[in-house]
Backbone bond lengths (Angstrom), bond angles and torsions (degrees), N, CA, C in turn:
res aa  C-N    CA-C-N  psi(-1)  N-CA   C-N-CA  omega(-1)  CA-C   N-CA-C  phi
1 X - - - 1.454 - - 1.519 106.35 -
2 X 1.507 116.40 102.11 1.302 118.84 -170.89 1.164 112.53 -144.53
3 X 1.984 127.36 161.75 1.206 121.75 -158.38 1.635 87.66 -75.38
4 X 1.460 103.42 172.79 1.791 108.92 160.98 1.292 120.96 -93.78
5 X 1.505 118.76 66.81 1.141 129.68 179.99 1.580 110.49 -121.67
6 X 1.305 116.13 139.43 1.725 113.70 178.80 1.557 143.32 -35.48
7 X 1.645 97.83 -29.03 1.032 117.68 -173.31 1.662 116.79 -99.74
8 X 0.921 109.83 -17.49 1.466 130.71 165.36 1.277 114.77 -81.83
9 X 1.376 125.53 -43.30 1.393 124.85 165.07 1.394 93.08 -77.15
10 X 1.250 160.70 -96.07 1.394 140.79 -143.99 1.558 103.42 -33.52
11 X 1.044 120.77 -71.40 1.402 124.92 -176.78 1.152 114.38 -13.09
12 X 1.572 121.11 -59.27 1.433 144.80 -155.59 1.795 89.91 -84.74
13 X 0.553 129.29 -37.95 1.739 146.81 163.06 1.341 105.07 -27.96
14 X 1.745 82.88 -79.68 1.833 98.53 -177.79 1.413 120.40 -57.60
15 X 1.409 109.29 -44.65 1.412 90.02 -175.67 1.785 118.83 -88.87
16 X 1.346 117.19 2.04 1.396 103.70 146.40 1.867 98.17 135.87
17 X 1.018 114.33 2.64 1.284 139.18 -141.80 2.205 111.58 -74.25
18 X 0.980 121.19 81.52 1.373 116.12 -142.66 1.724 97.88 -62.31
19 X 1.029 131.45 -20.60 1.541 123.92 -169.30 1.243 102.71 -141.65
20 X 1.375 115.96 157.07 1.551 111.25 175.97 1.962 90.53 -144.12
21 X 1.080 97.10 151.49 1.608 136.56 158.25 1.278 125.08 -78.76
22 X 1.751 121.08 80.39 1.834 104.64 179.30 1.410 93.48 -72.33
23 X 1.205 97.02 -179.44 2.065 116.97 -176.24 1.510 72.62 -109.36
24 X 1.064 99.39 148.59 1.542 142.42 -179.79 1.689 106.44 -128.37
25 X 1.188 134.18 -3.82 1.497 132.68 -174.05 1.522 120.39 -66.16
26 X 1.506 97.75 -48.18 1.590 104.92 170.33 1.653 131.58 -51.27
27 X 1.537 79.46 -58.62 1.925 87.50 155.66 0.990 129.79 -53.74
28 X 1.198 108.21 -45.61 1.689 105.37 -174.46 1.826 109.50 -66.32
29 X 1.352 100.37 -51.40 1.626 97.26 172.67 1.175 122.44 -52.22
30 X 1.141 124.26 -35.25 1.744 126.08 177.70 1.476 110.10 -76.26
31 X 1.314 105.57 -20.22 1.741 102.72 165.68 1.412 109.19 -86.15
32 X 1.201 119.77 -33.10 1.683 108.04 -177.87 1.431 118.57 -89.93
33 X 1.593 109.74 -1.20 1.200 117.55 168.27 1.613 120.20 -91.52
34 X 0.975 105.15 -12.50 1.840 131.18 -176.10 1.619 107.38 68.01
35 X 1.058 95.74 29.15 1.913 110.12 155.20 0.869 135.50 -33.16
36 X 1.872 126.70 16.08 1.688 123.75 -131.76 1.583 104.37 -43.63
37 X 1.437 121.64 -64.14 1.270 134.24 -168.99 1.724 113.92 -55.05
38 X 0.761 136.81 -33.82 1.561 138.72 -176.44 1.871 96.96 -96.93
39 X 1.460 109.02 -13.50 1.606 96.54 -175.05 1.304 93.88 -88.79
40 X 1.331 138.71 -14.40 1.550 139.72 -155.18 1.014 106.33 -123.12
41 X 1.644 129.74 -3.54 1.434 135.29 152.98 1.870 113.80 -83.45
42 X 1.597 93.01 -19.16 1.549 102.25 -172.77 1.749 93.61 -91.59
43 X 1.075 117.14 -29.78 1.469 94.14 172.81 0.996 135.90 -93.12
44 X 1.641 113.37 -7.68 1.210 136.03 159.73 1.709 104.46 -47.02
45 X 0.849 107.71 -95.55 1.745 112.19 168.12 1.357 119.16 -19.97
46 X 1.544 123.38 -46.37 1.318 117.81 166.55 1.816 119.67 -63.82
47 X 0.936 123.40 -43.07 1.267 117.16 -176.07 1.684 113.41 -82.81
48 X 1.708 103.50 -32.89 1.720 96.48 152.07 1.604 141.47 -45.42
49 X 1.814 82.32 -51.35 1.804 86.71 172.48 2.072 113.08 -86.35
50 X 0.921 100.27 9.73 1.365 105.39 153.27 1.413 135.95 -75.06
51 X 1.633 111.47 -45.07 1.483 140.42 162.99 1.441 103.04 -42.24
52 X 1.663 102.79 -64.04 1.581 106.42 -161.48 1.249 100.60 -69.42
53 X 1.441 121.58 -34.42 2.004 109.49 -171.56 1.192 105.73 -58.36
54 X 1.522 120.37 -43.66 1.689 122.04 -167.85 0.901 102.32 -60.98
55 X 1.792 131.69 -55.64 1.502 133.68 -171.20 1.729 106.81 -62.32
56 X 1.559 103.91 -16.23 1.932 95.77 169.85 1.533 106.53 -79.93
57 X 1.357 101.84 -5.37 2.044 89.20 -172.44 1.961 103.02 93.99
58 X 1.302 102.92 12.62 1.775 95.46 178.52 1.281 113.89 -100.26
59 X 1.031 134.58 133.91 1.761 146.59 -178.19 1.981 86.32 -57.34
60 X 1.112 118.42 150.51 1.428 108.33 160.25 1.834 125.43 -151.89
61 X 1.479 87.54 141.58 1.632 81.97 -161.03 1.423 93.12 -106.40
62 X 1.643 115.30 -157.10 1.460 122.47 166.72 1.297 102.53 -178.31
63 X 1.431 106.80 146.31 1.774 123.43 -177.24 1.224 111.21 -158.89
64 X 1.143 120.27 167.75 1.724 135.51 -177.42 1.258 120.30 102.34
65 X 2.078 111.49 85.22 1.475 131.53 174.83 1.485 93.59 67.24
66 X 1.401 137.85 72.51 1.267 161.28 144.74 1.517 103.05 -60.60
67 X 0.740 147.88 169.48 1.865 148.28 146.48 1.391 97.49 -165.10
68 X 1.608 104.62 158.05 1.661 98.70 -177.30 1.382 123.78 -35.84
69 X 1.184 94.44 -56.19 1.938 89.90 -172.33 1.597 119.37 -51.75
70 X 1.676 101.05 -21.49 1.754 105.61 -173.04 1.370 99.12 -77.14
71 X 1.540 112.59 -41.91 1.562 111.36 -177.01 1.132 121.76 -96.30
72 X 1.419 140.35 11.69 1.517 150.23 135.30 1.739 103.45 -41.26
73 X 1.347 106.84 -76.19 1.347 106.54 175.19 1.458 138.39 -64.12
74 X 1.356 92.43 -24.39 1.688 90.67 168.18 1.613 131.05 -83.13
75 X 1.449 91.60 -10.52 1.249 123.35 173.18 1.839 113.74 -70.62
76 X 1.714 117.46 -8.54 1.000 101.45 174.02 2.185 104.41 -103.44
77 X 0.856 80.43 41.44 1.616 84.21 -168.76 1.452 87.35 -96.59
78 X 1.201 147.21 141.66 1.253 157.37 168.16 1.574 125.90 -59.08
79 X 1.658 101.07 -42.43 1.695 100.04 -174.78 1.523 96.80 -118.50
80 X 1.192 123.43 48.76 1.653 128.32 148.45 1.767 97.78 -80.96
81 X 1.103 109.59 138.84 1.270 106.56 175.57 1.924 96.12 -131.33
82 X 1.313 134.19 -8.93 1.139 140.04 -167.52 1.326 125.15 -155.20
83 X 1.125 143.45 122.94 1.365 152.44 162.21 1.194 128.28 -114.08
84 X 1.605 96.07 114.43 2.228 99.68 -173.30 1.240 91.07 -84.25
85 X 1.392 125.69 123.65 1.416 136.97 151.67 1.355 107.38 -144.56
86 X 1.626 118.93 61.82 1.068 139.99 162.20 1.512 97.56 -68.33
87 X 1.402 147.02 -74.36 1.373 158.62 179.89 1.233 114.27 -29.03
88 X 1.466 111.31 -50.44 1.794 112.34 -177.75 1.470 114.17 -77.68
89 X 1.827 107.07 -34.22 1.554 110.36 161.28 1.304 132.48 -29.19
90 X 1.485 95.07 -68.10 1.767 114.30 -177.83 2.095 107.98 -72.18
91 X 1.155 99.83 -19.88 1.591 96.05 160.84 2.007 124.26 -71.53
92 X 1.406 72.05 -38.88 1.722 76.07 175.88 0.934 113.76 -102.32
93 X 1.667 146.25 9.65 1.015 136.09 118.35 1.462 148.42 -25.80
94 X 1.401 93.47 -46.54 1.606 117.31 162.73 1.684 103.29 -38.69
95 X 1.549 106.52 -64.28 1.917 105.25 -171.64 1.267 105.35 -100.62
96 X 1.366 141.23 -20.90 1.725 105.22 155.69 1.312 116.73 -126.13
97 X 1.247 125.00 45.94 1.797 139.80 -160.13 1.429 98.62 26.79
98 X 1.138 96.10 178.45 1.600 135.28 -155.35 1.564 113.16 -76.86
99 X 1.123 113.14 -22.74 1.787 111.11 -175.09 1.818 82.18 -79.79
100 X 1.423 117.88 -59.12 1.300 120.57 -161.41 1.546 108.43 -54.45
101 X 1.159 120.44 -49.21 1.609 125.53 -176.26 1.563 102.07 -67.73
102 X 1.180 117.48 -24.90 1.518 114.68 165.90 1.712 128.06 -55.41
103 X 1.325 81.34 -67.17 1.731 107.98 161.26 1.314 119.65 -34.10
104 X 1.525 110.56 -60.46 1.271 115.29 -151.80 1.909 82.79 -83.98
105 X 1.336 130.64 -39.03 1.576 120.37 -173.39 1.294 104.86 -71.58
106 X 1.212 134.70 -36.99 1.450 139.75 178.40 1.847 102.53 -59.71
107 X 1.443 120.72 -50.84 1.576 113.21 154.67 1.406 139.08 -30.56
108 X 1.537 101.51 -60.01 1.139 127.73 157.40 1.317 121.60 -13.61
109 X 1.502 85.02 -89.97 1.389 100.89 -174.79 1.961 124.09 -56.95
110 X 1.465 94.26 -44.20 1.752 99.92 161.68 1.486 130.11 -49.27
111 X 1.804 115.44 -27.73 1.196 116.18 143.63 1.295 124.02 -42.72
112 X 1.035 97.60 -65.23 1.894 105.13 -167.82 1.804 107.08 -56.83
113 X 0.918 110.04 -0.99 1.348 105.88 -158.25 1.694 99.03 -100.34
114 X 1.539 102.61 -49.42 1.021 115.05 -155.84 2.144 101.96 -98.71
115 X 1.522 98.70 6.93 1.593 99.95 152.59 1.017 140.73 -111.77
């Protein structure tokens, strides 16, 4: 679980590390804050340090306050291979249970994929 910055992914590189975790937190706050400009510098960086993990040979995931709309779009990034949004699940579970919040993130995300 590491920022998406170069040097942090090399690191994870060097010491042998088969998958890495960017933080997704920043982004997400600058989107729920309506940040446009700092959210589009924050995703800039996320889908950059995505590029570079793959080109290190690292599987790469990302988590921290994802919600559909965060993972629709991040979902069109090519070398995401994983998204923890176990947390936002079980929140939206609460108002339309869990098969549905499944559904509807499993949608989600097939958008993003397929734009």
């Amino acid at each position: 679980f590491i920022e998406p910055d170069e040097a942090a992914i090399a690191m994870a590189a060097k010491l042998g590390a088969p998958v890495v975790e960017l933080h997704t937190g920043a982004w997400c706050d600058a989107v729920a804050q309506g940040e446009g400009m700092r959210a589009e510098m924050e995703h800039a960086r996320l889908v950059e340090g995505a590029e570079i993990a793959a080109r290190s040979g690292l599987e790469v995931h990302a988590g921290h306050g994802l919600d559909y709309a965060t993972a629709r779009r991040l979902a069109r990034a090519p070398h995401f291979v994983e998204f923890n949004i176990g947390h936002f699940l079980i929140g939206e579970a609460v108002f339309i249970g869990l098969e549905a919040a499944i559904r509807r993130m499993r949608a989600a995300m097939d958008e993003g994929r397929v734009s």
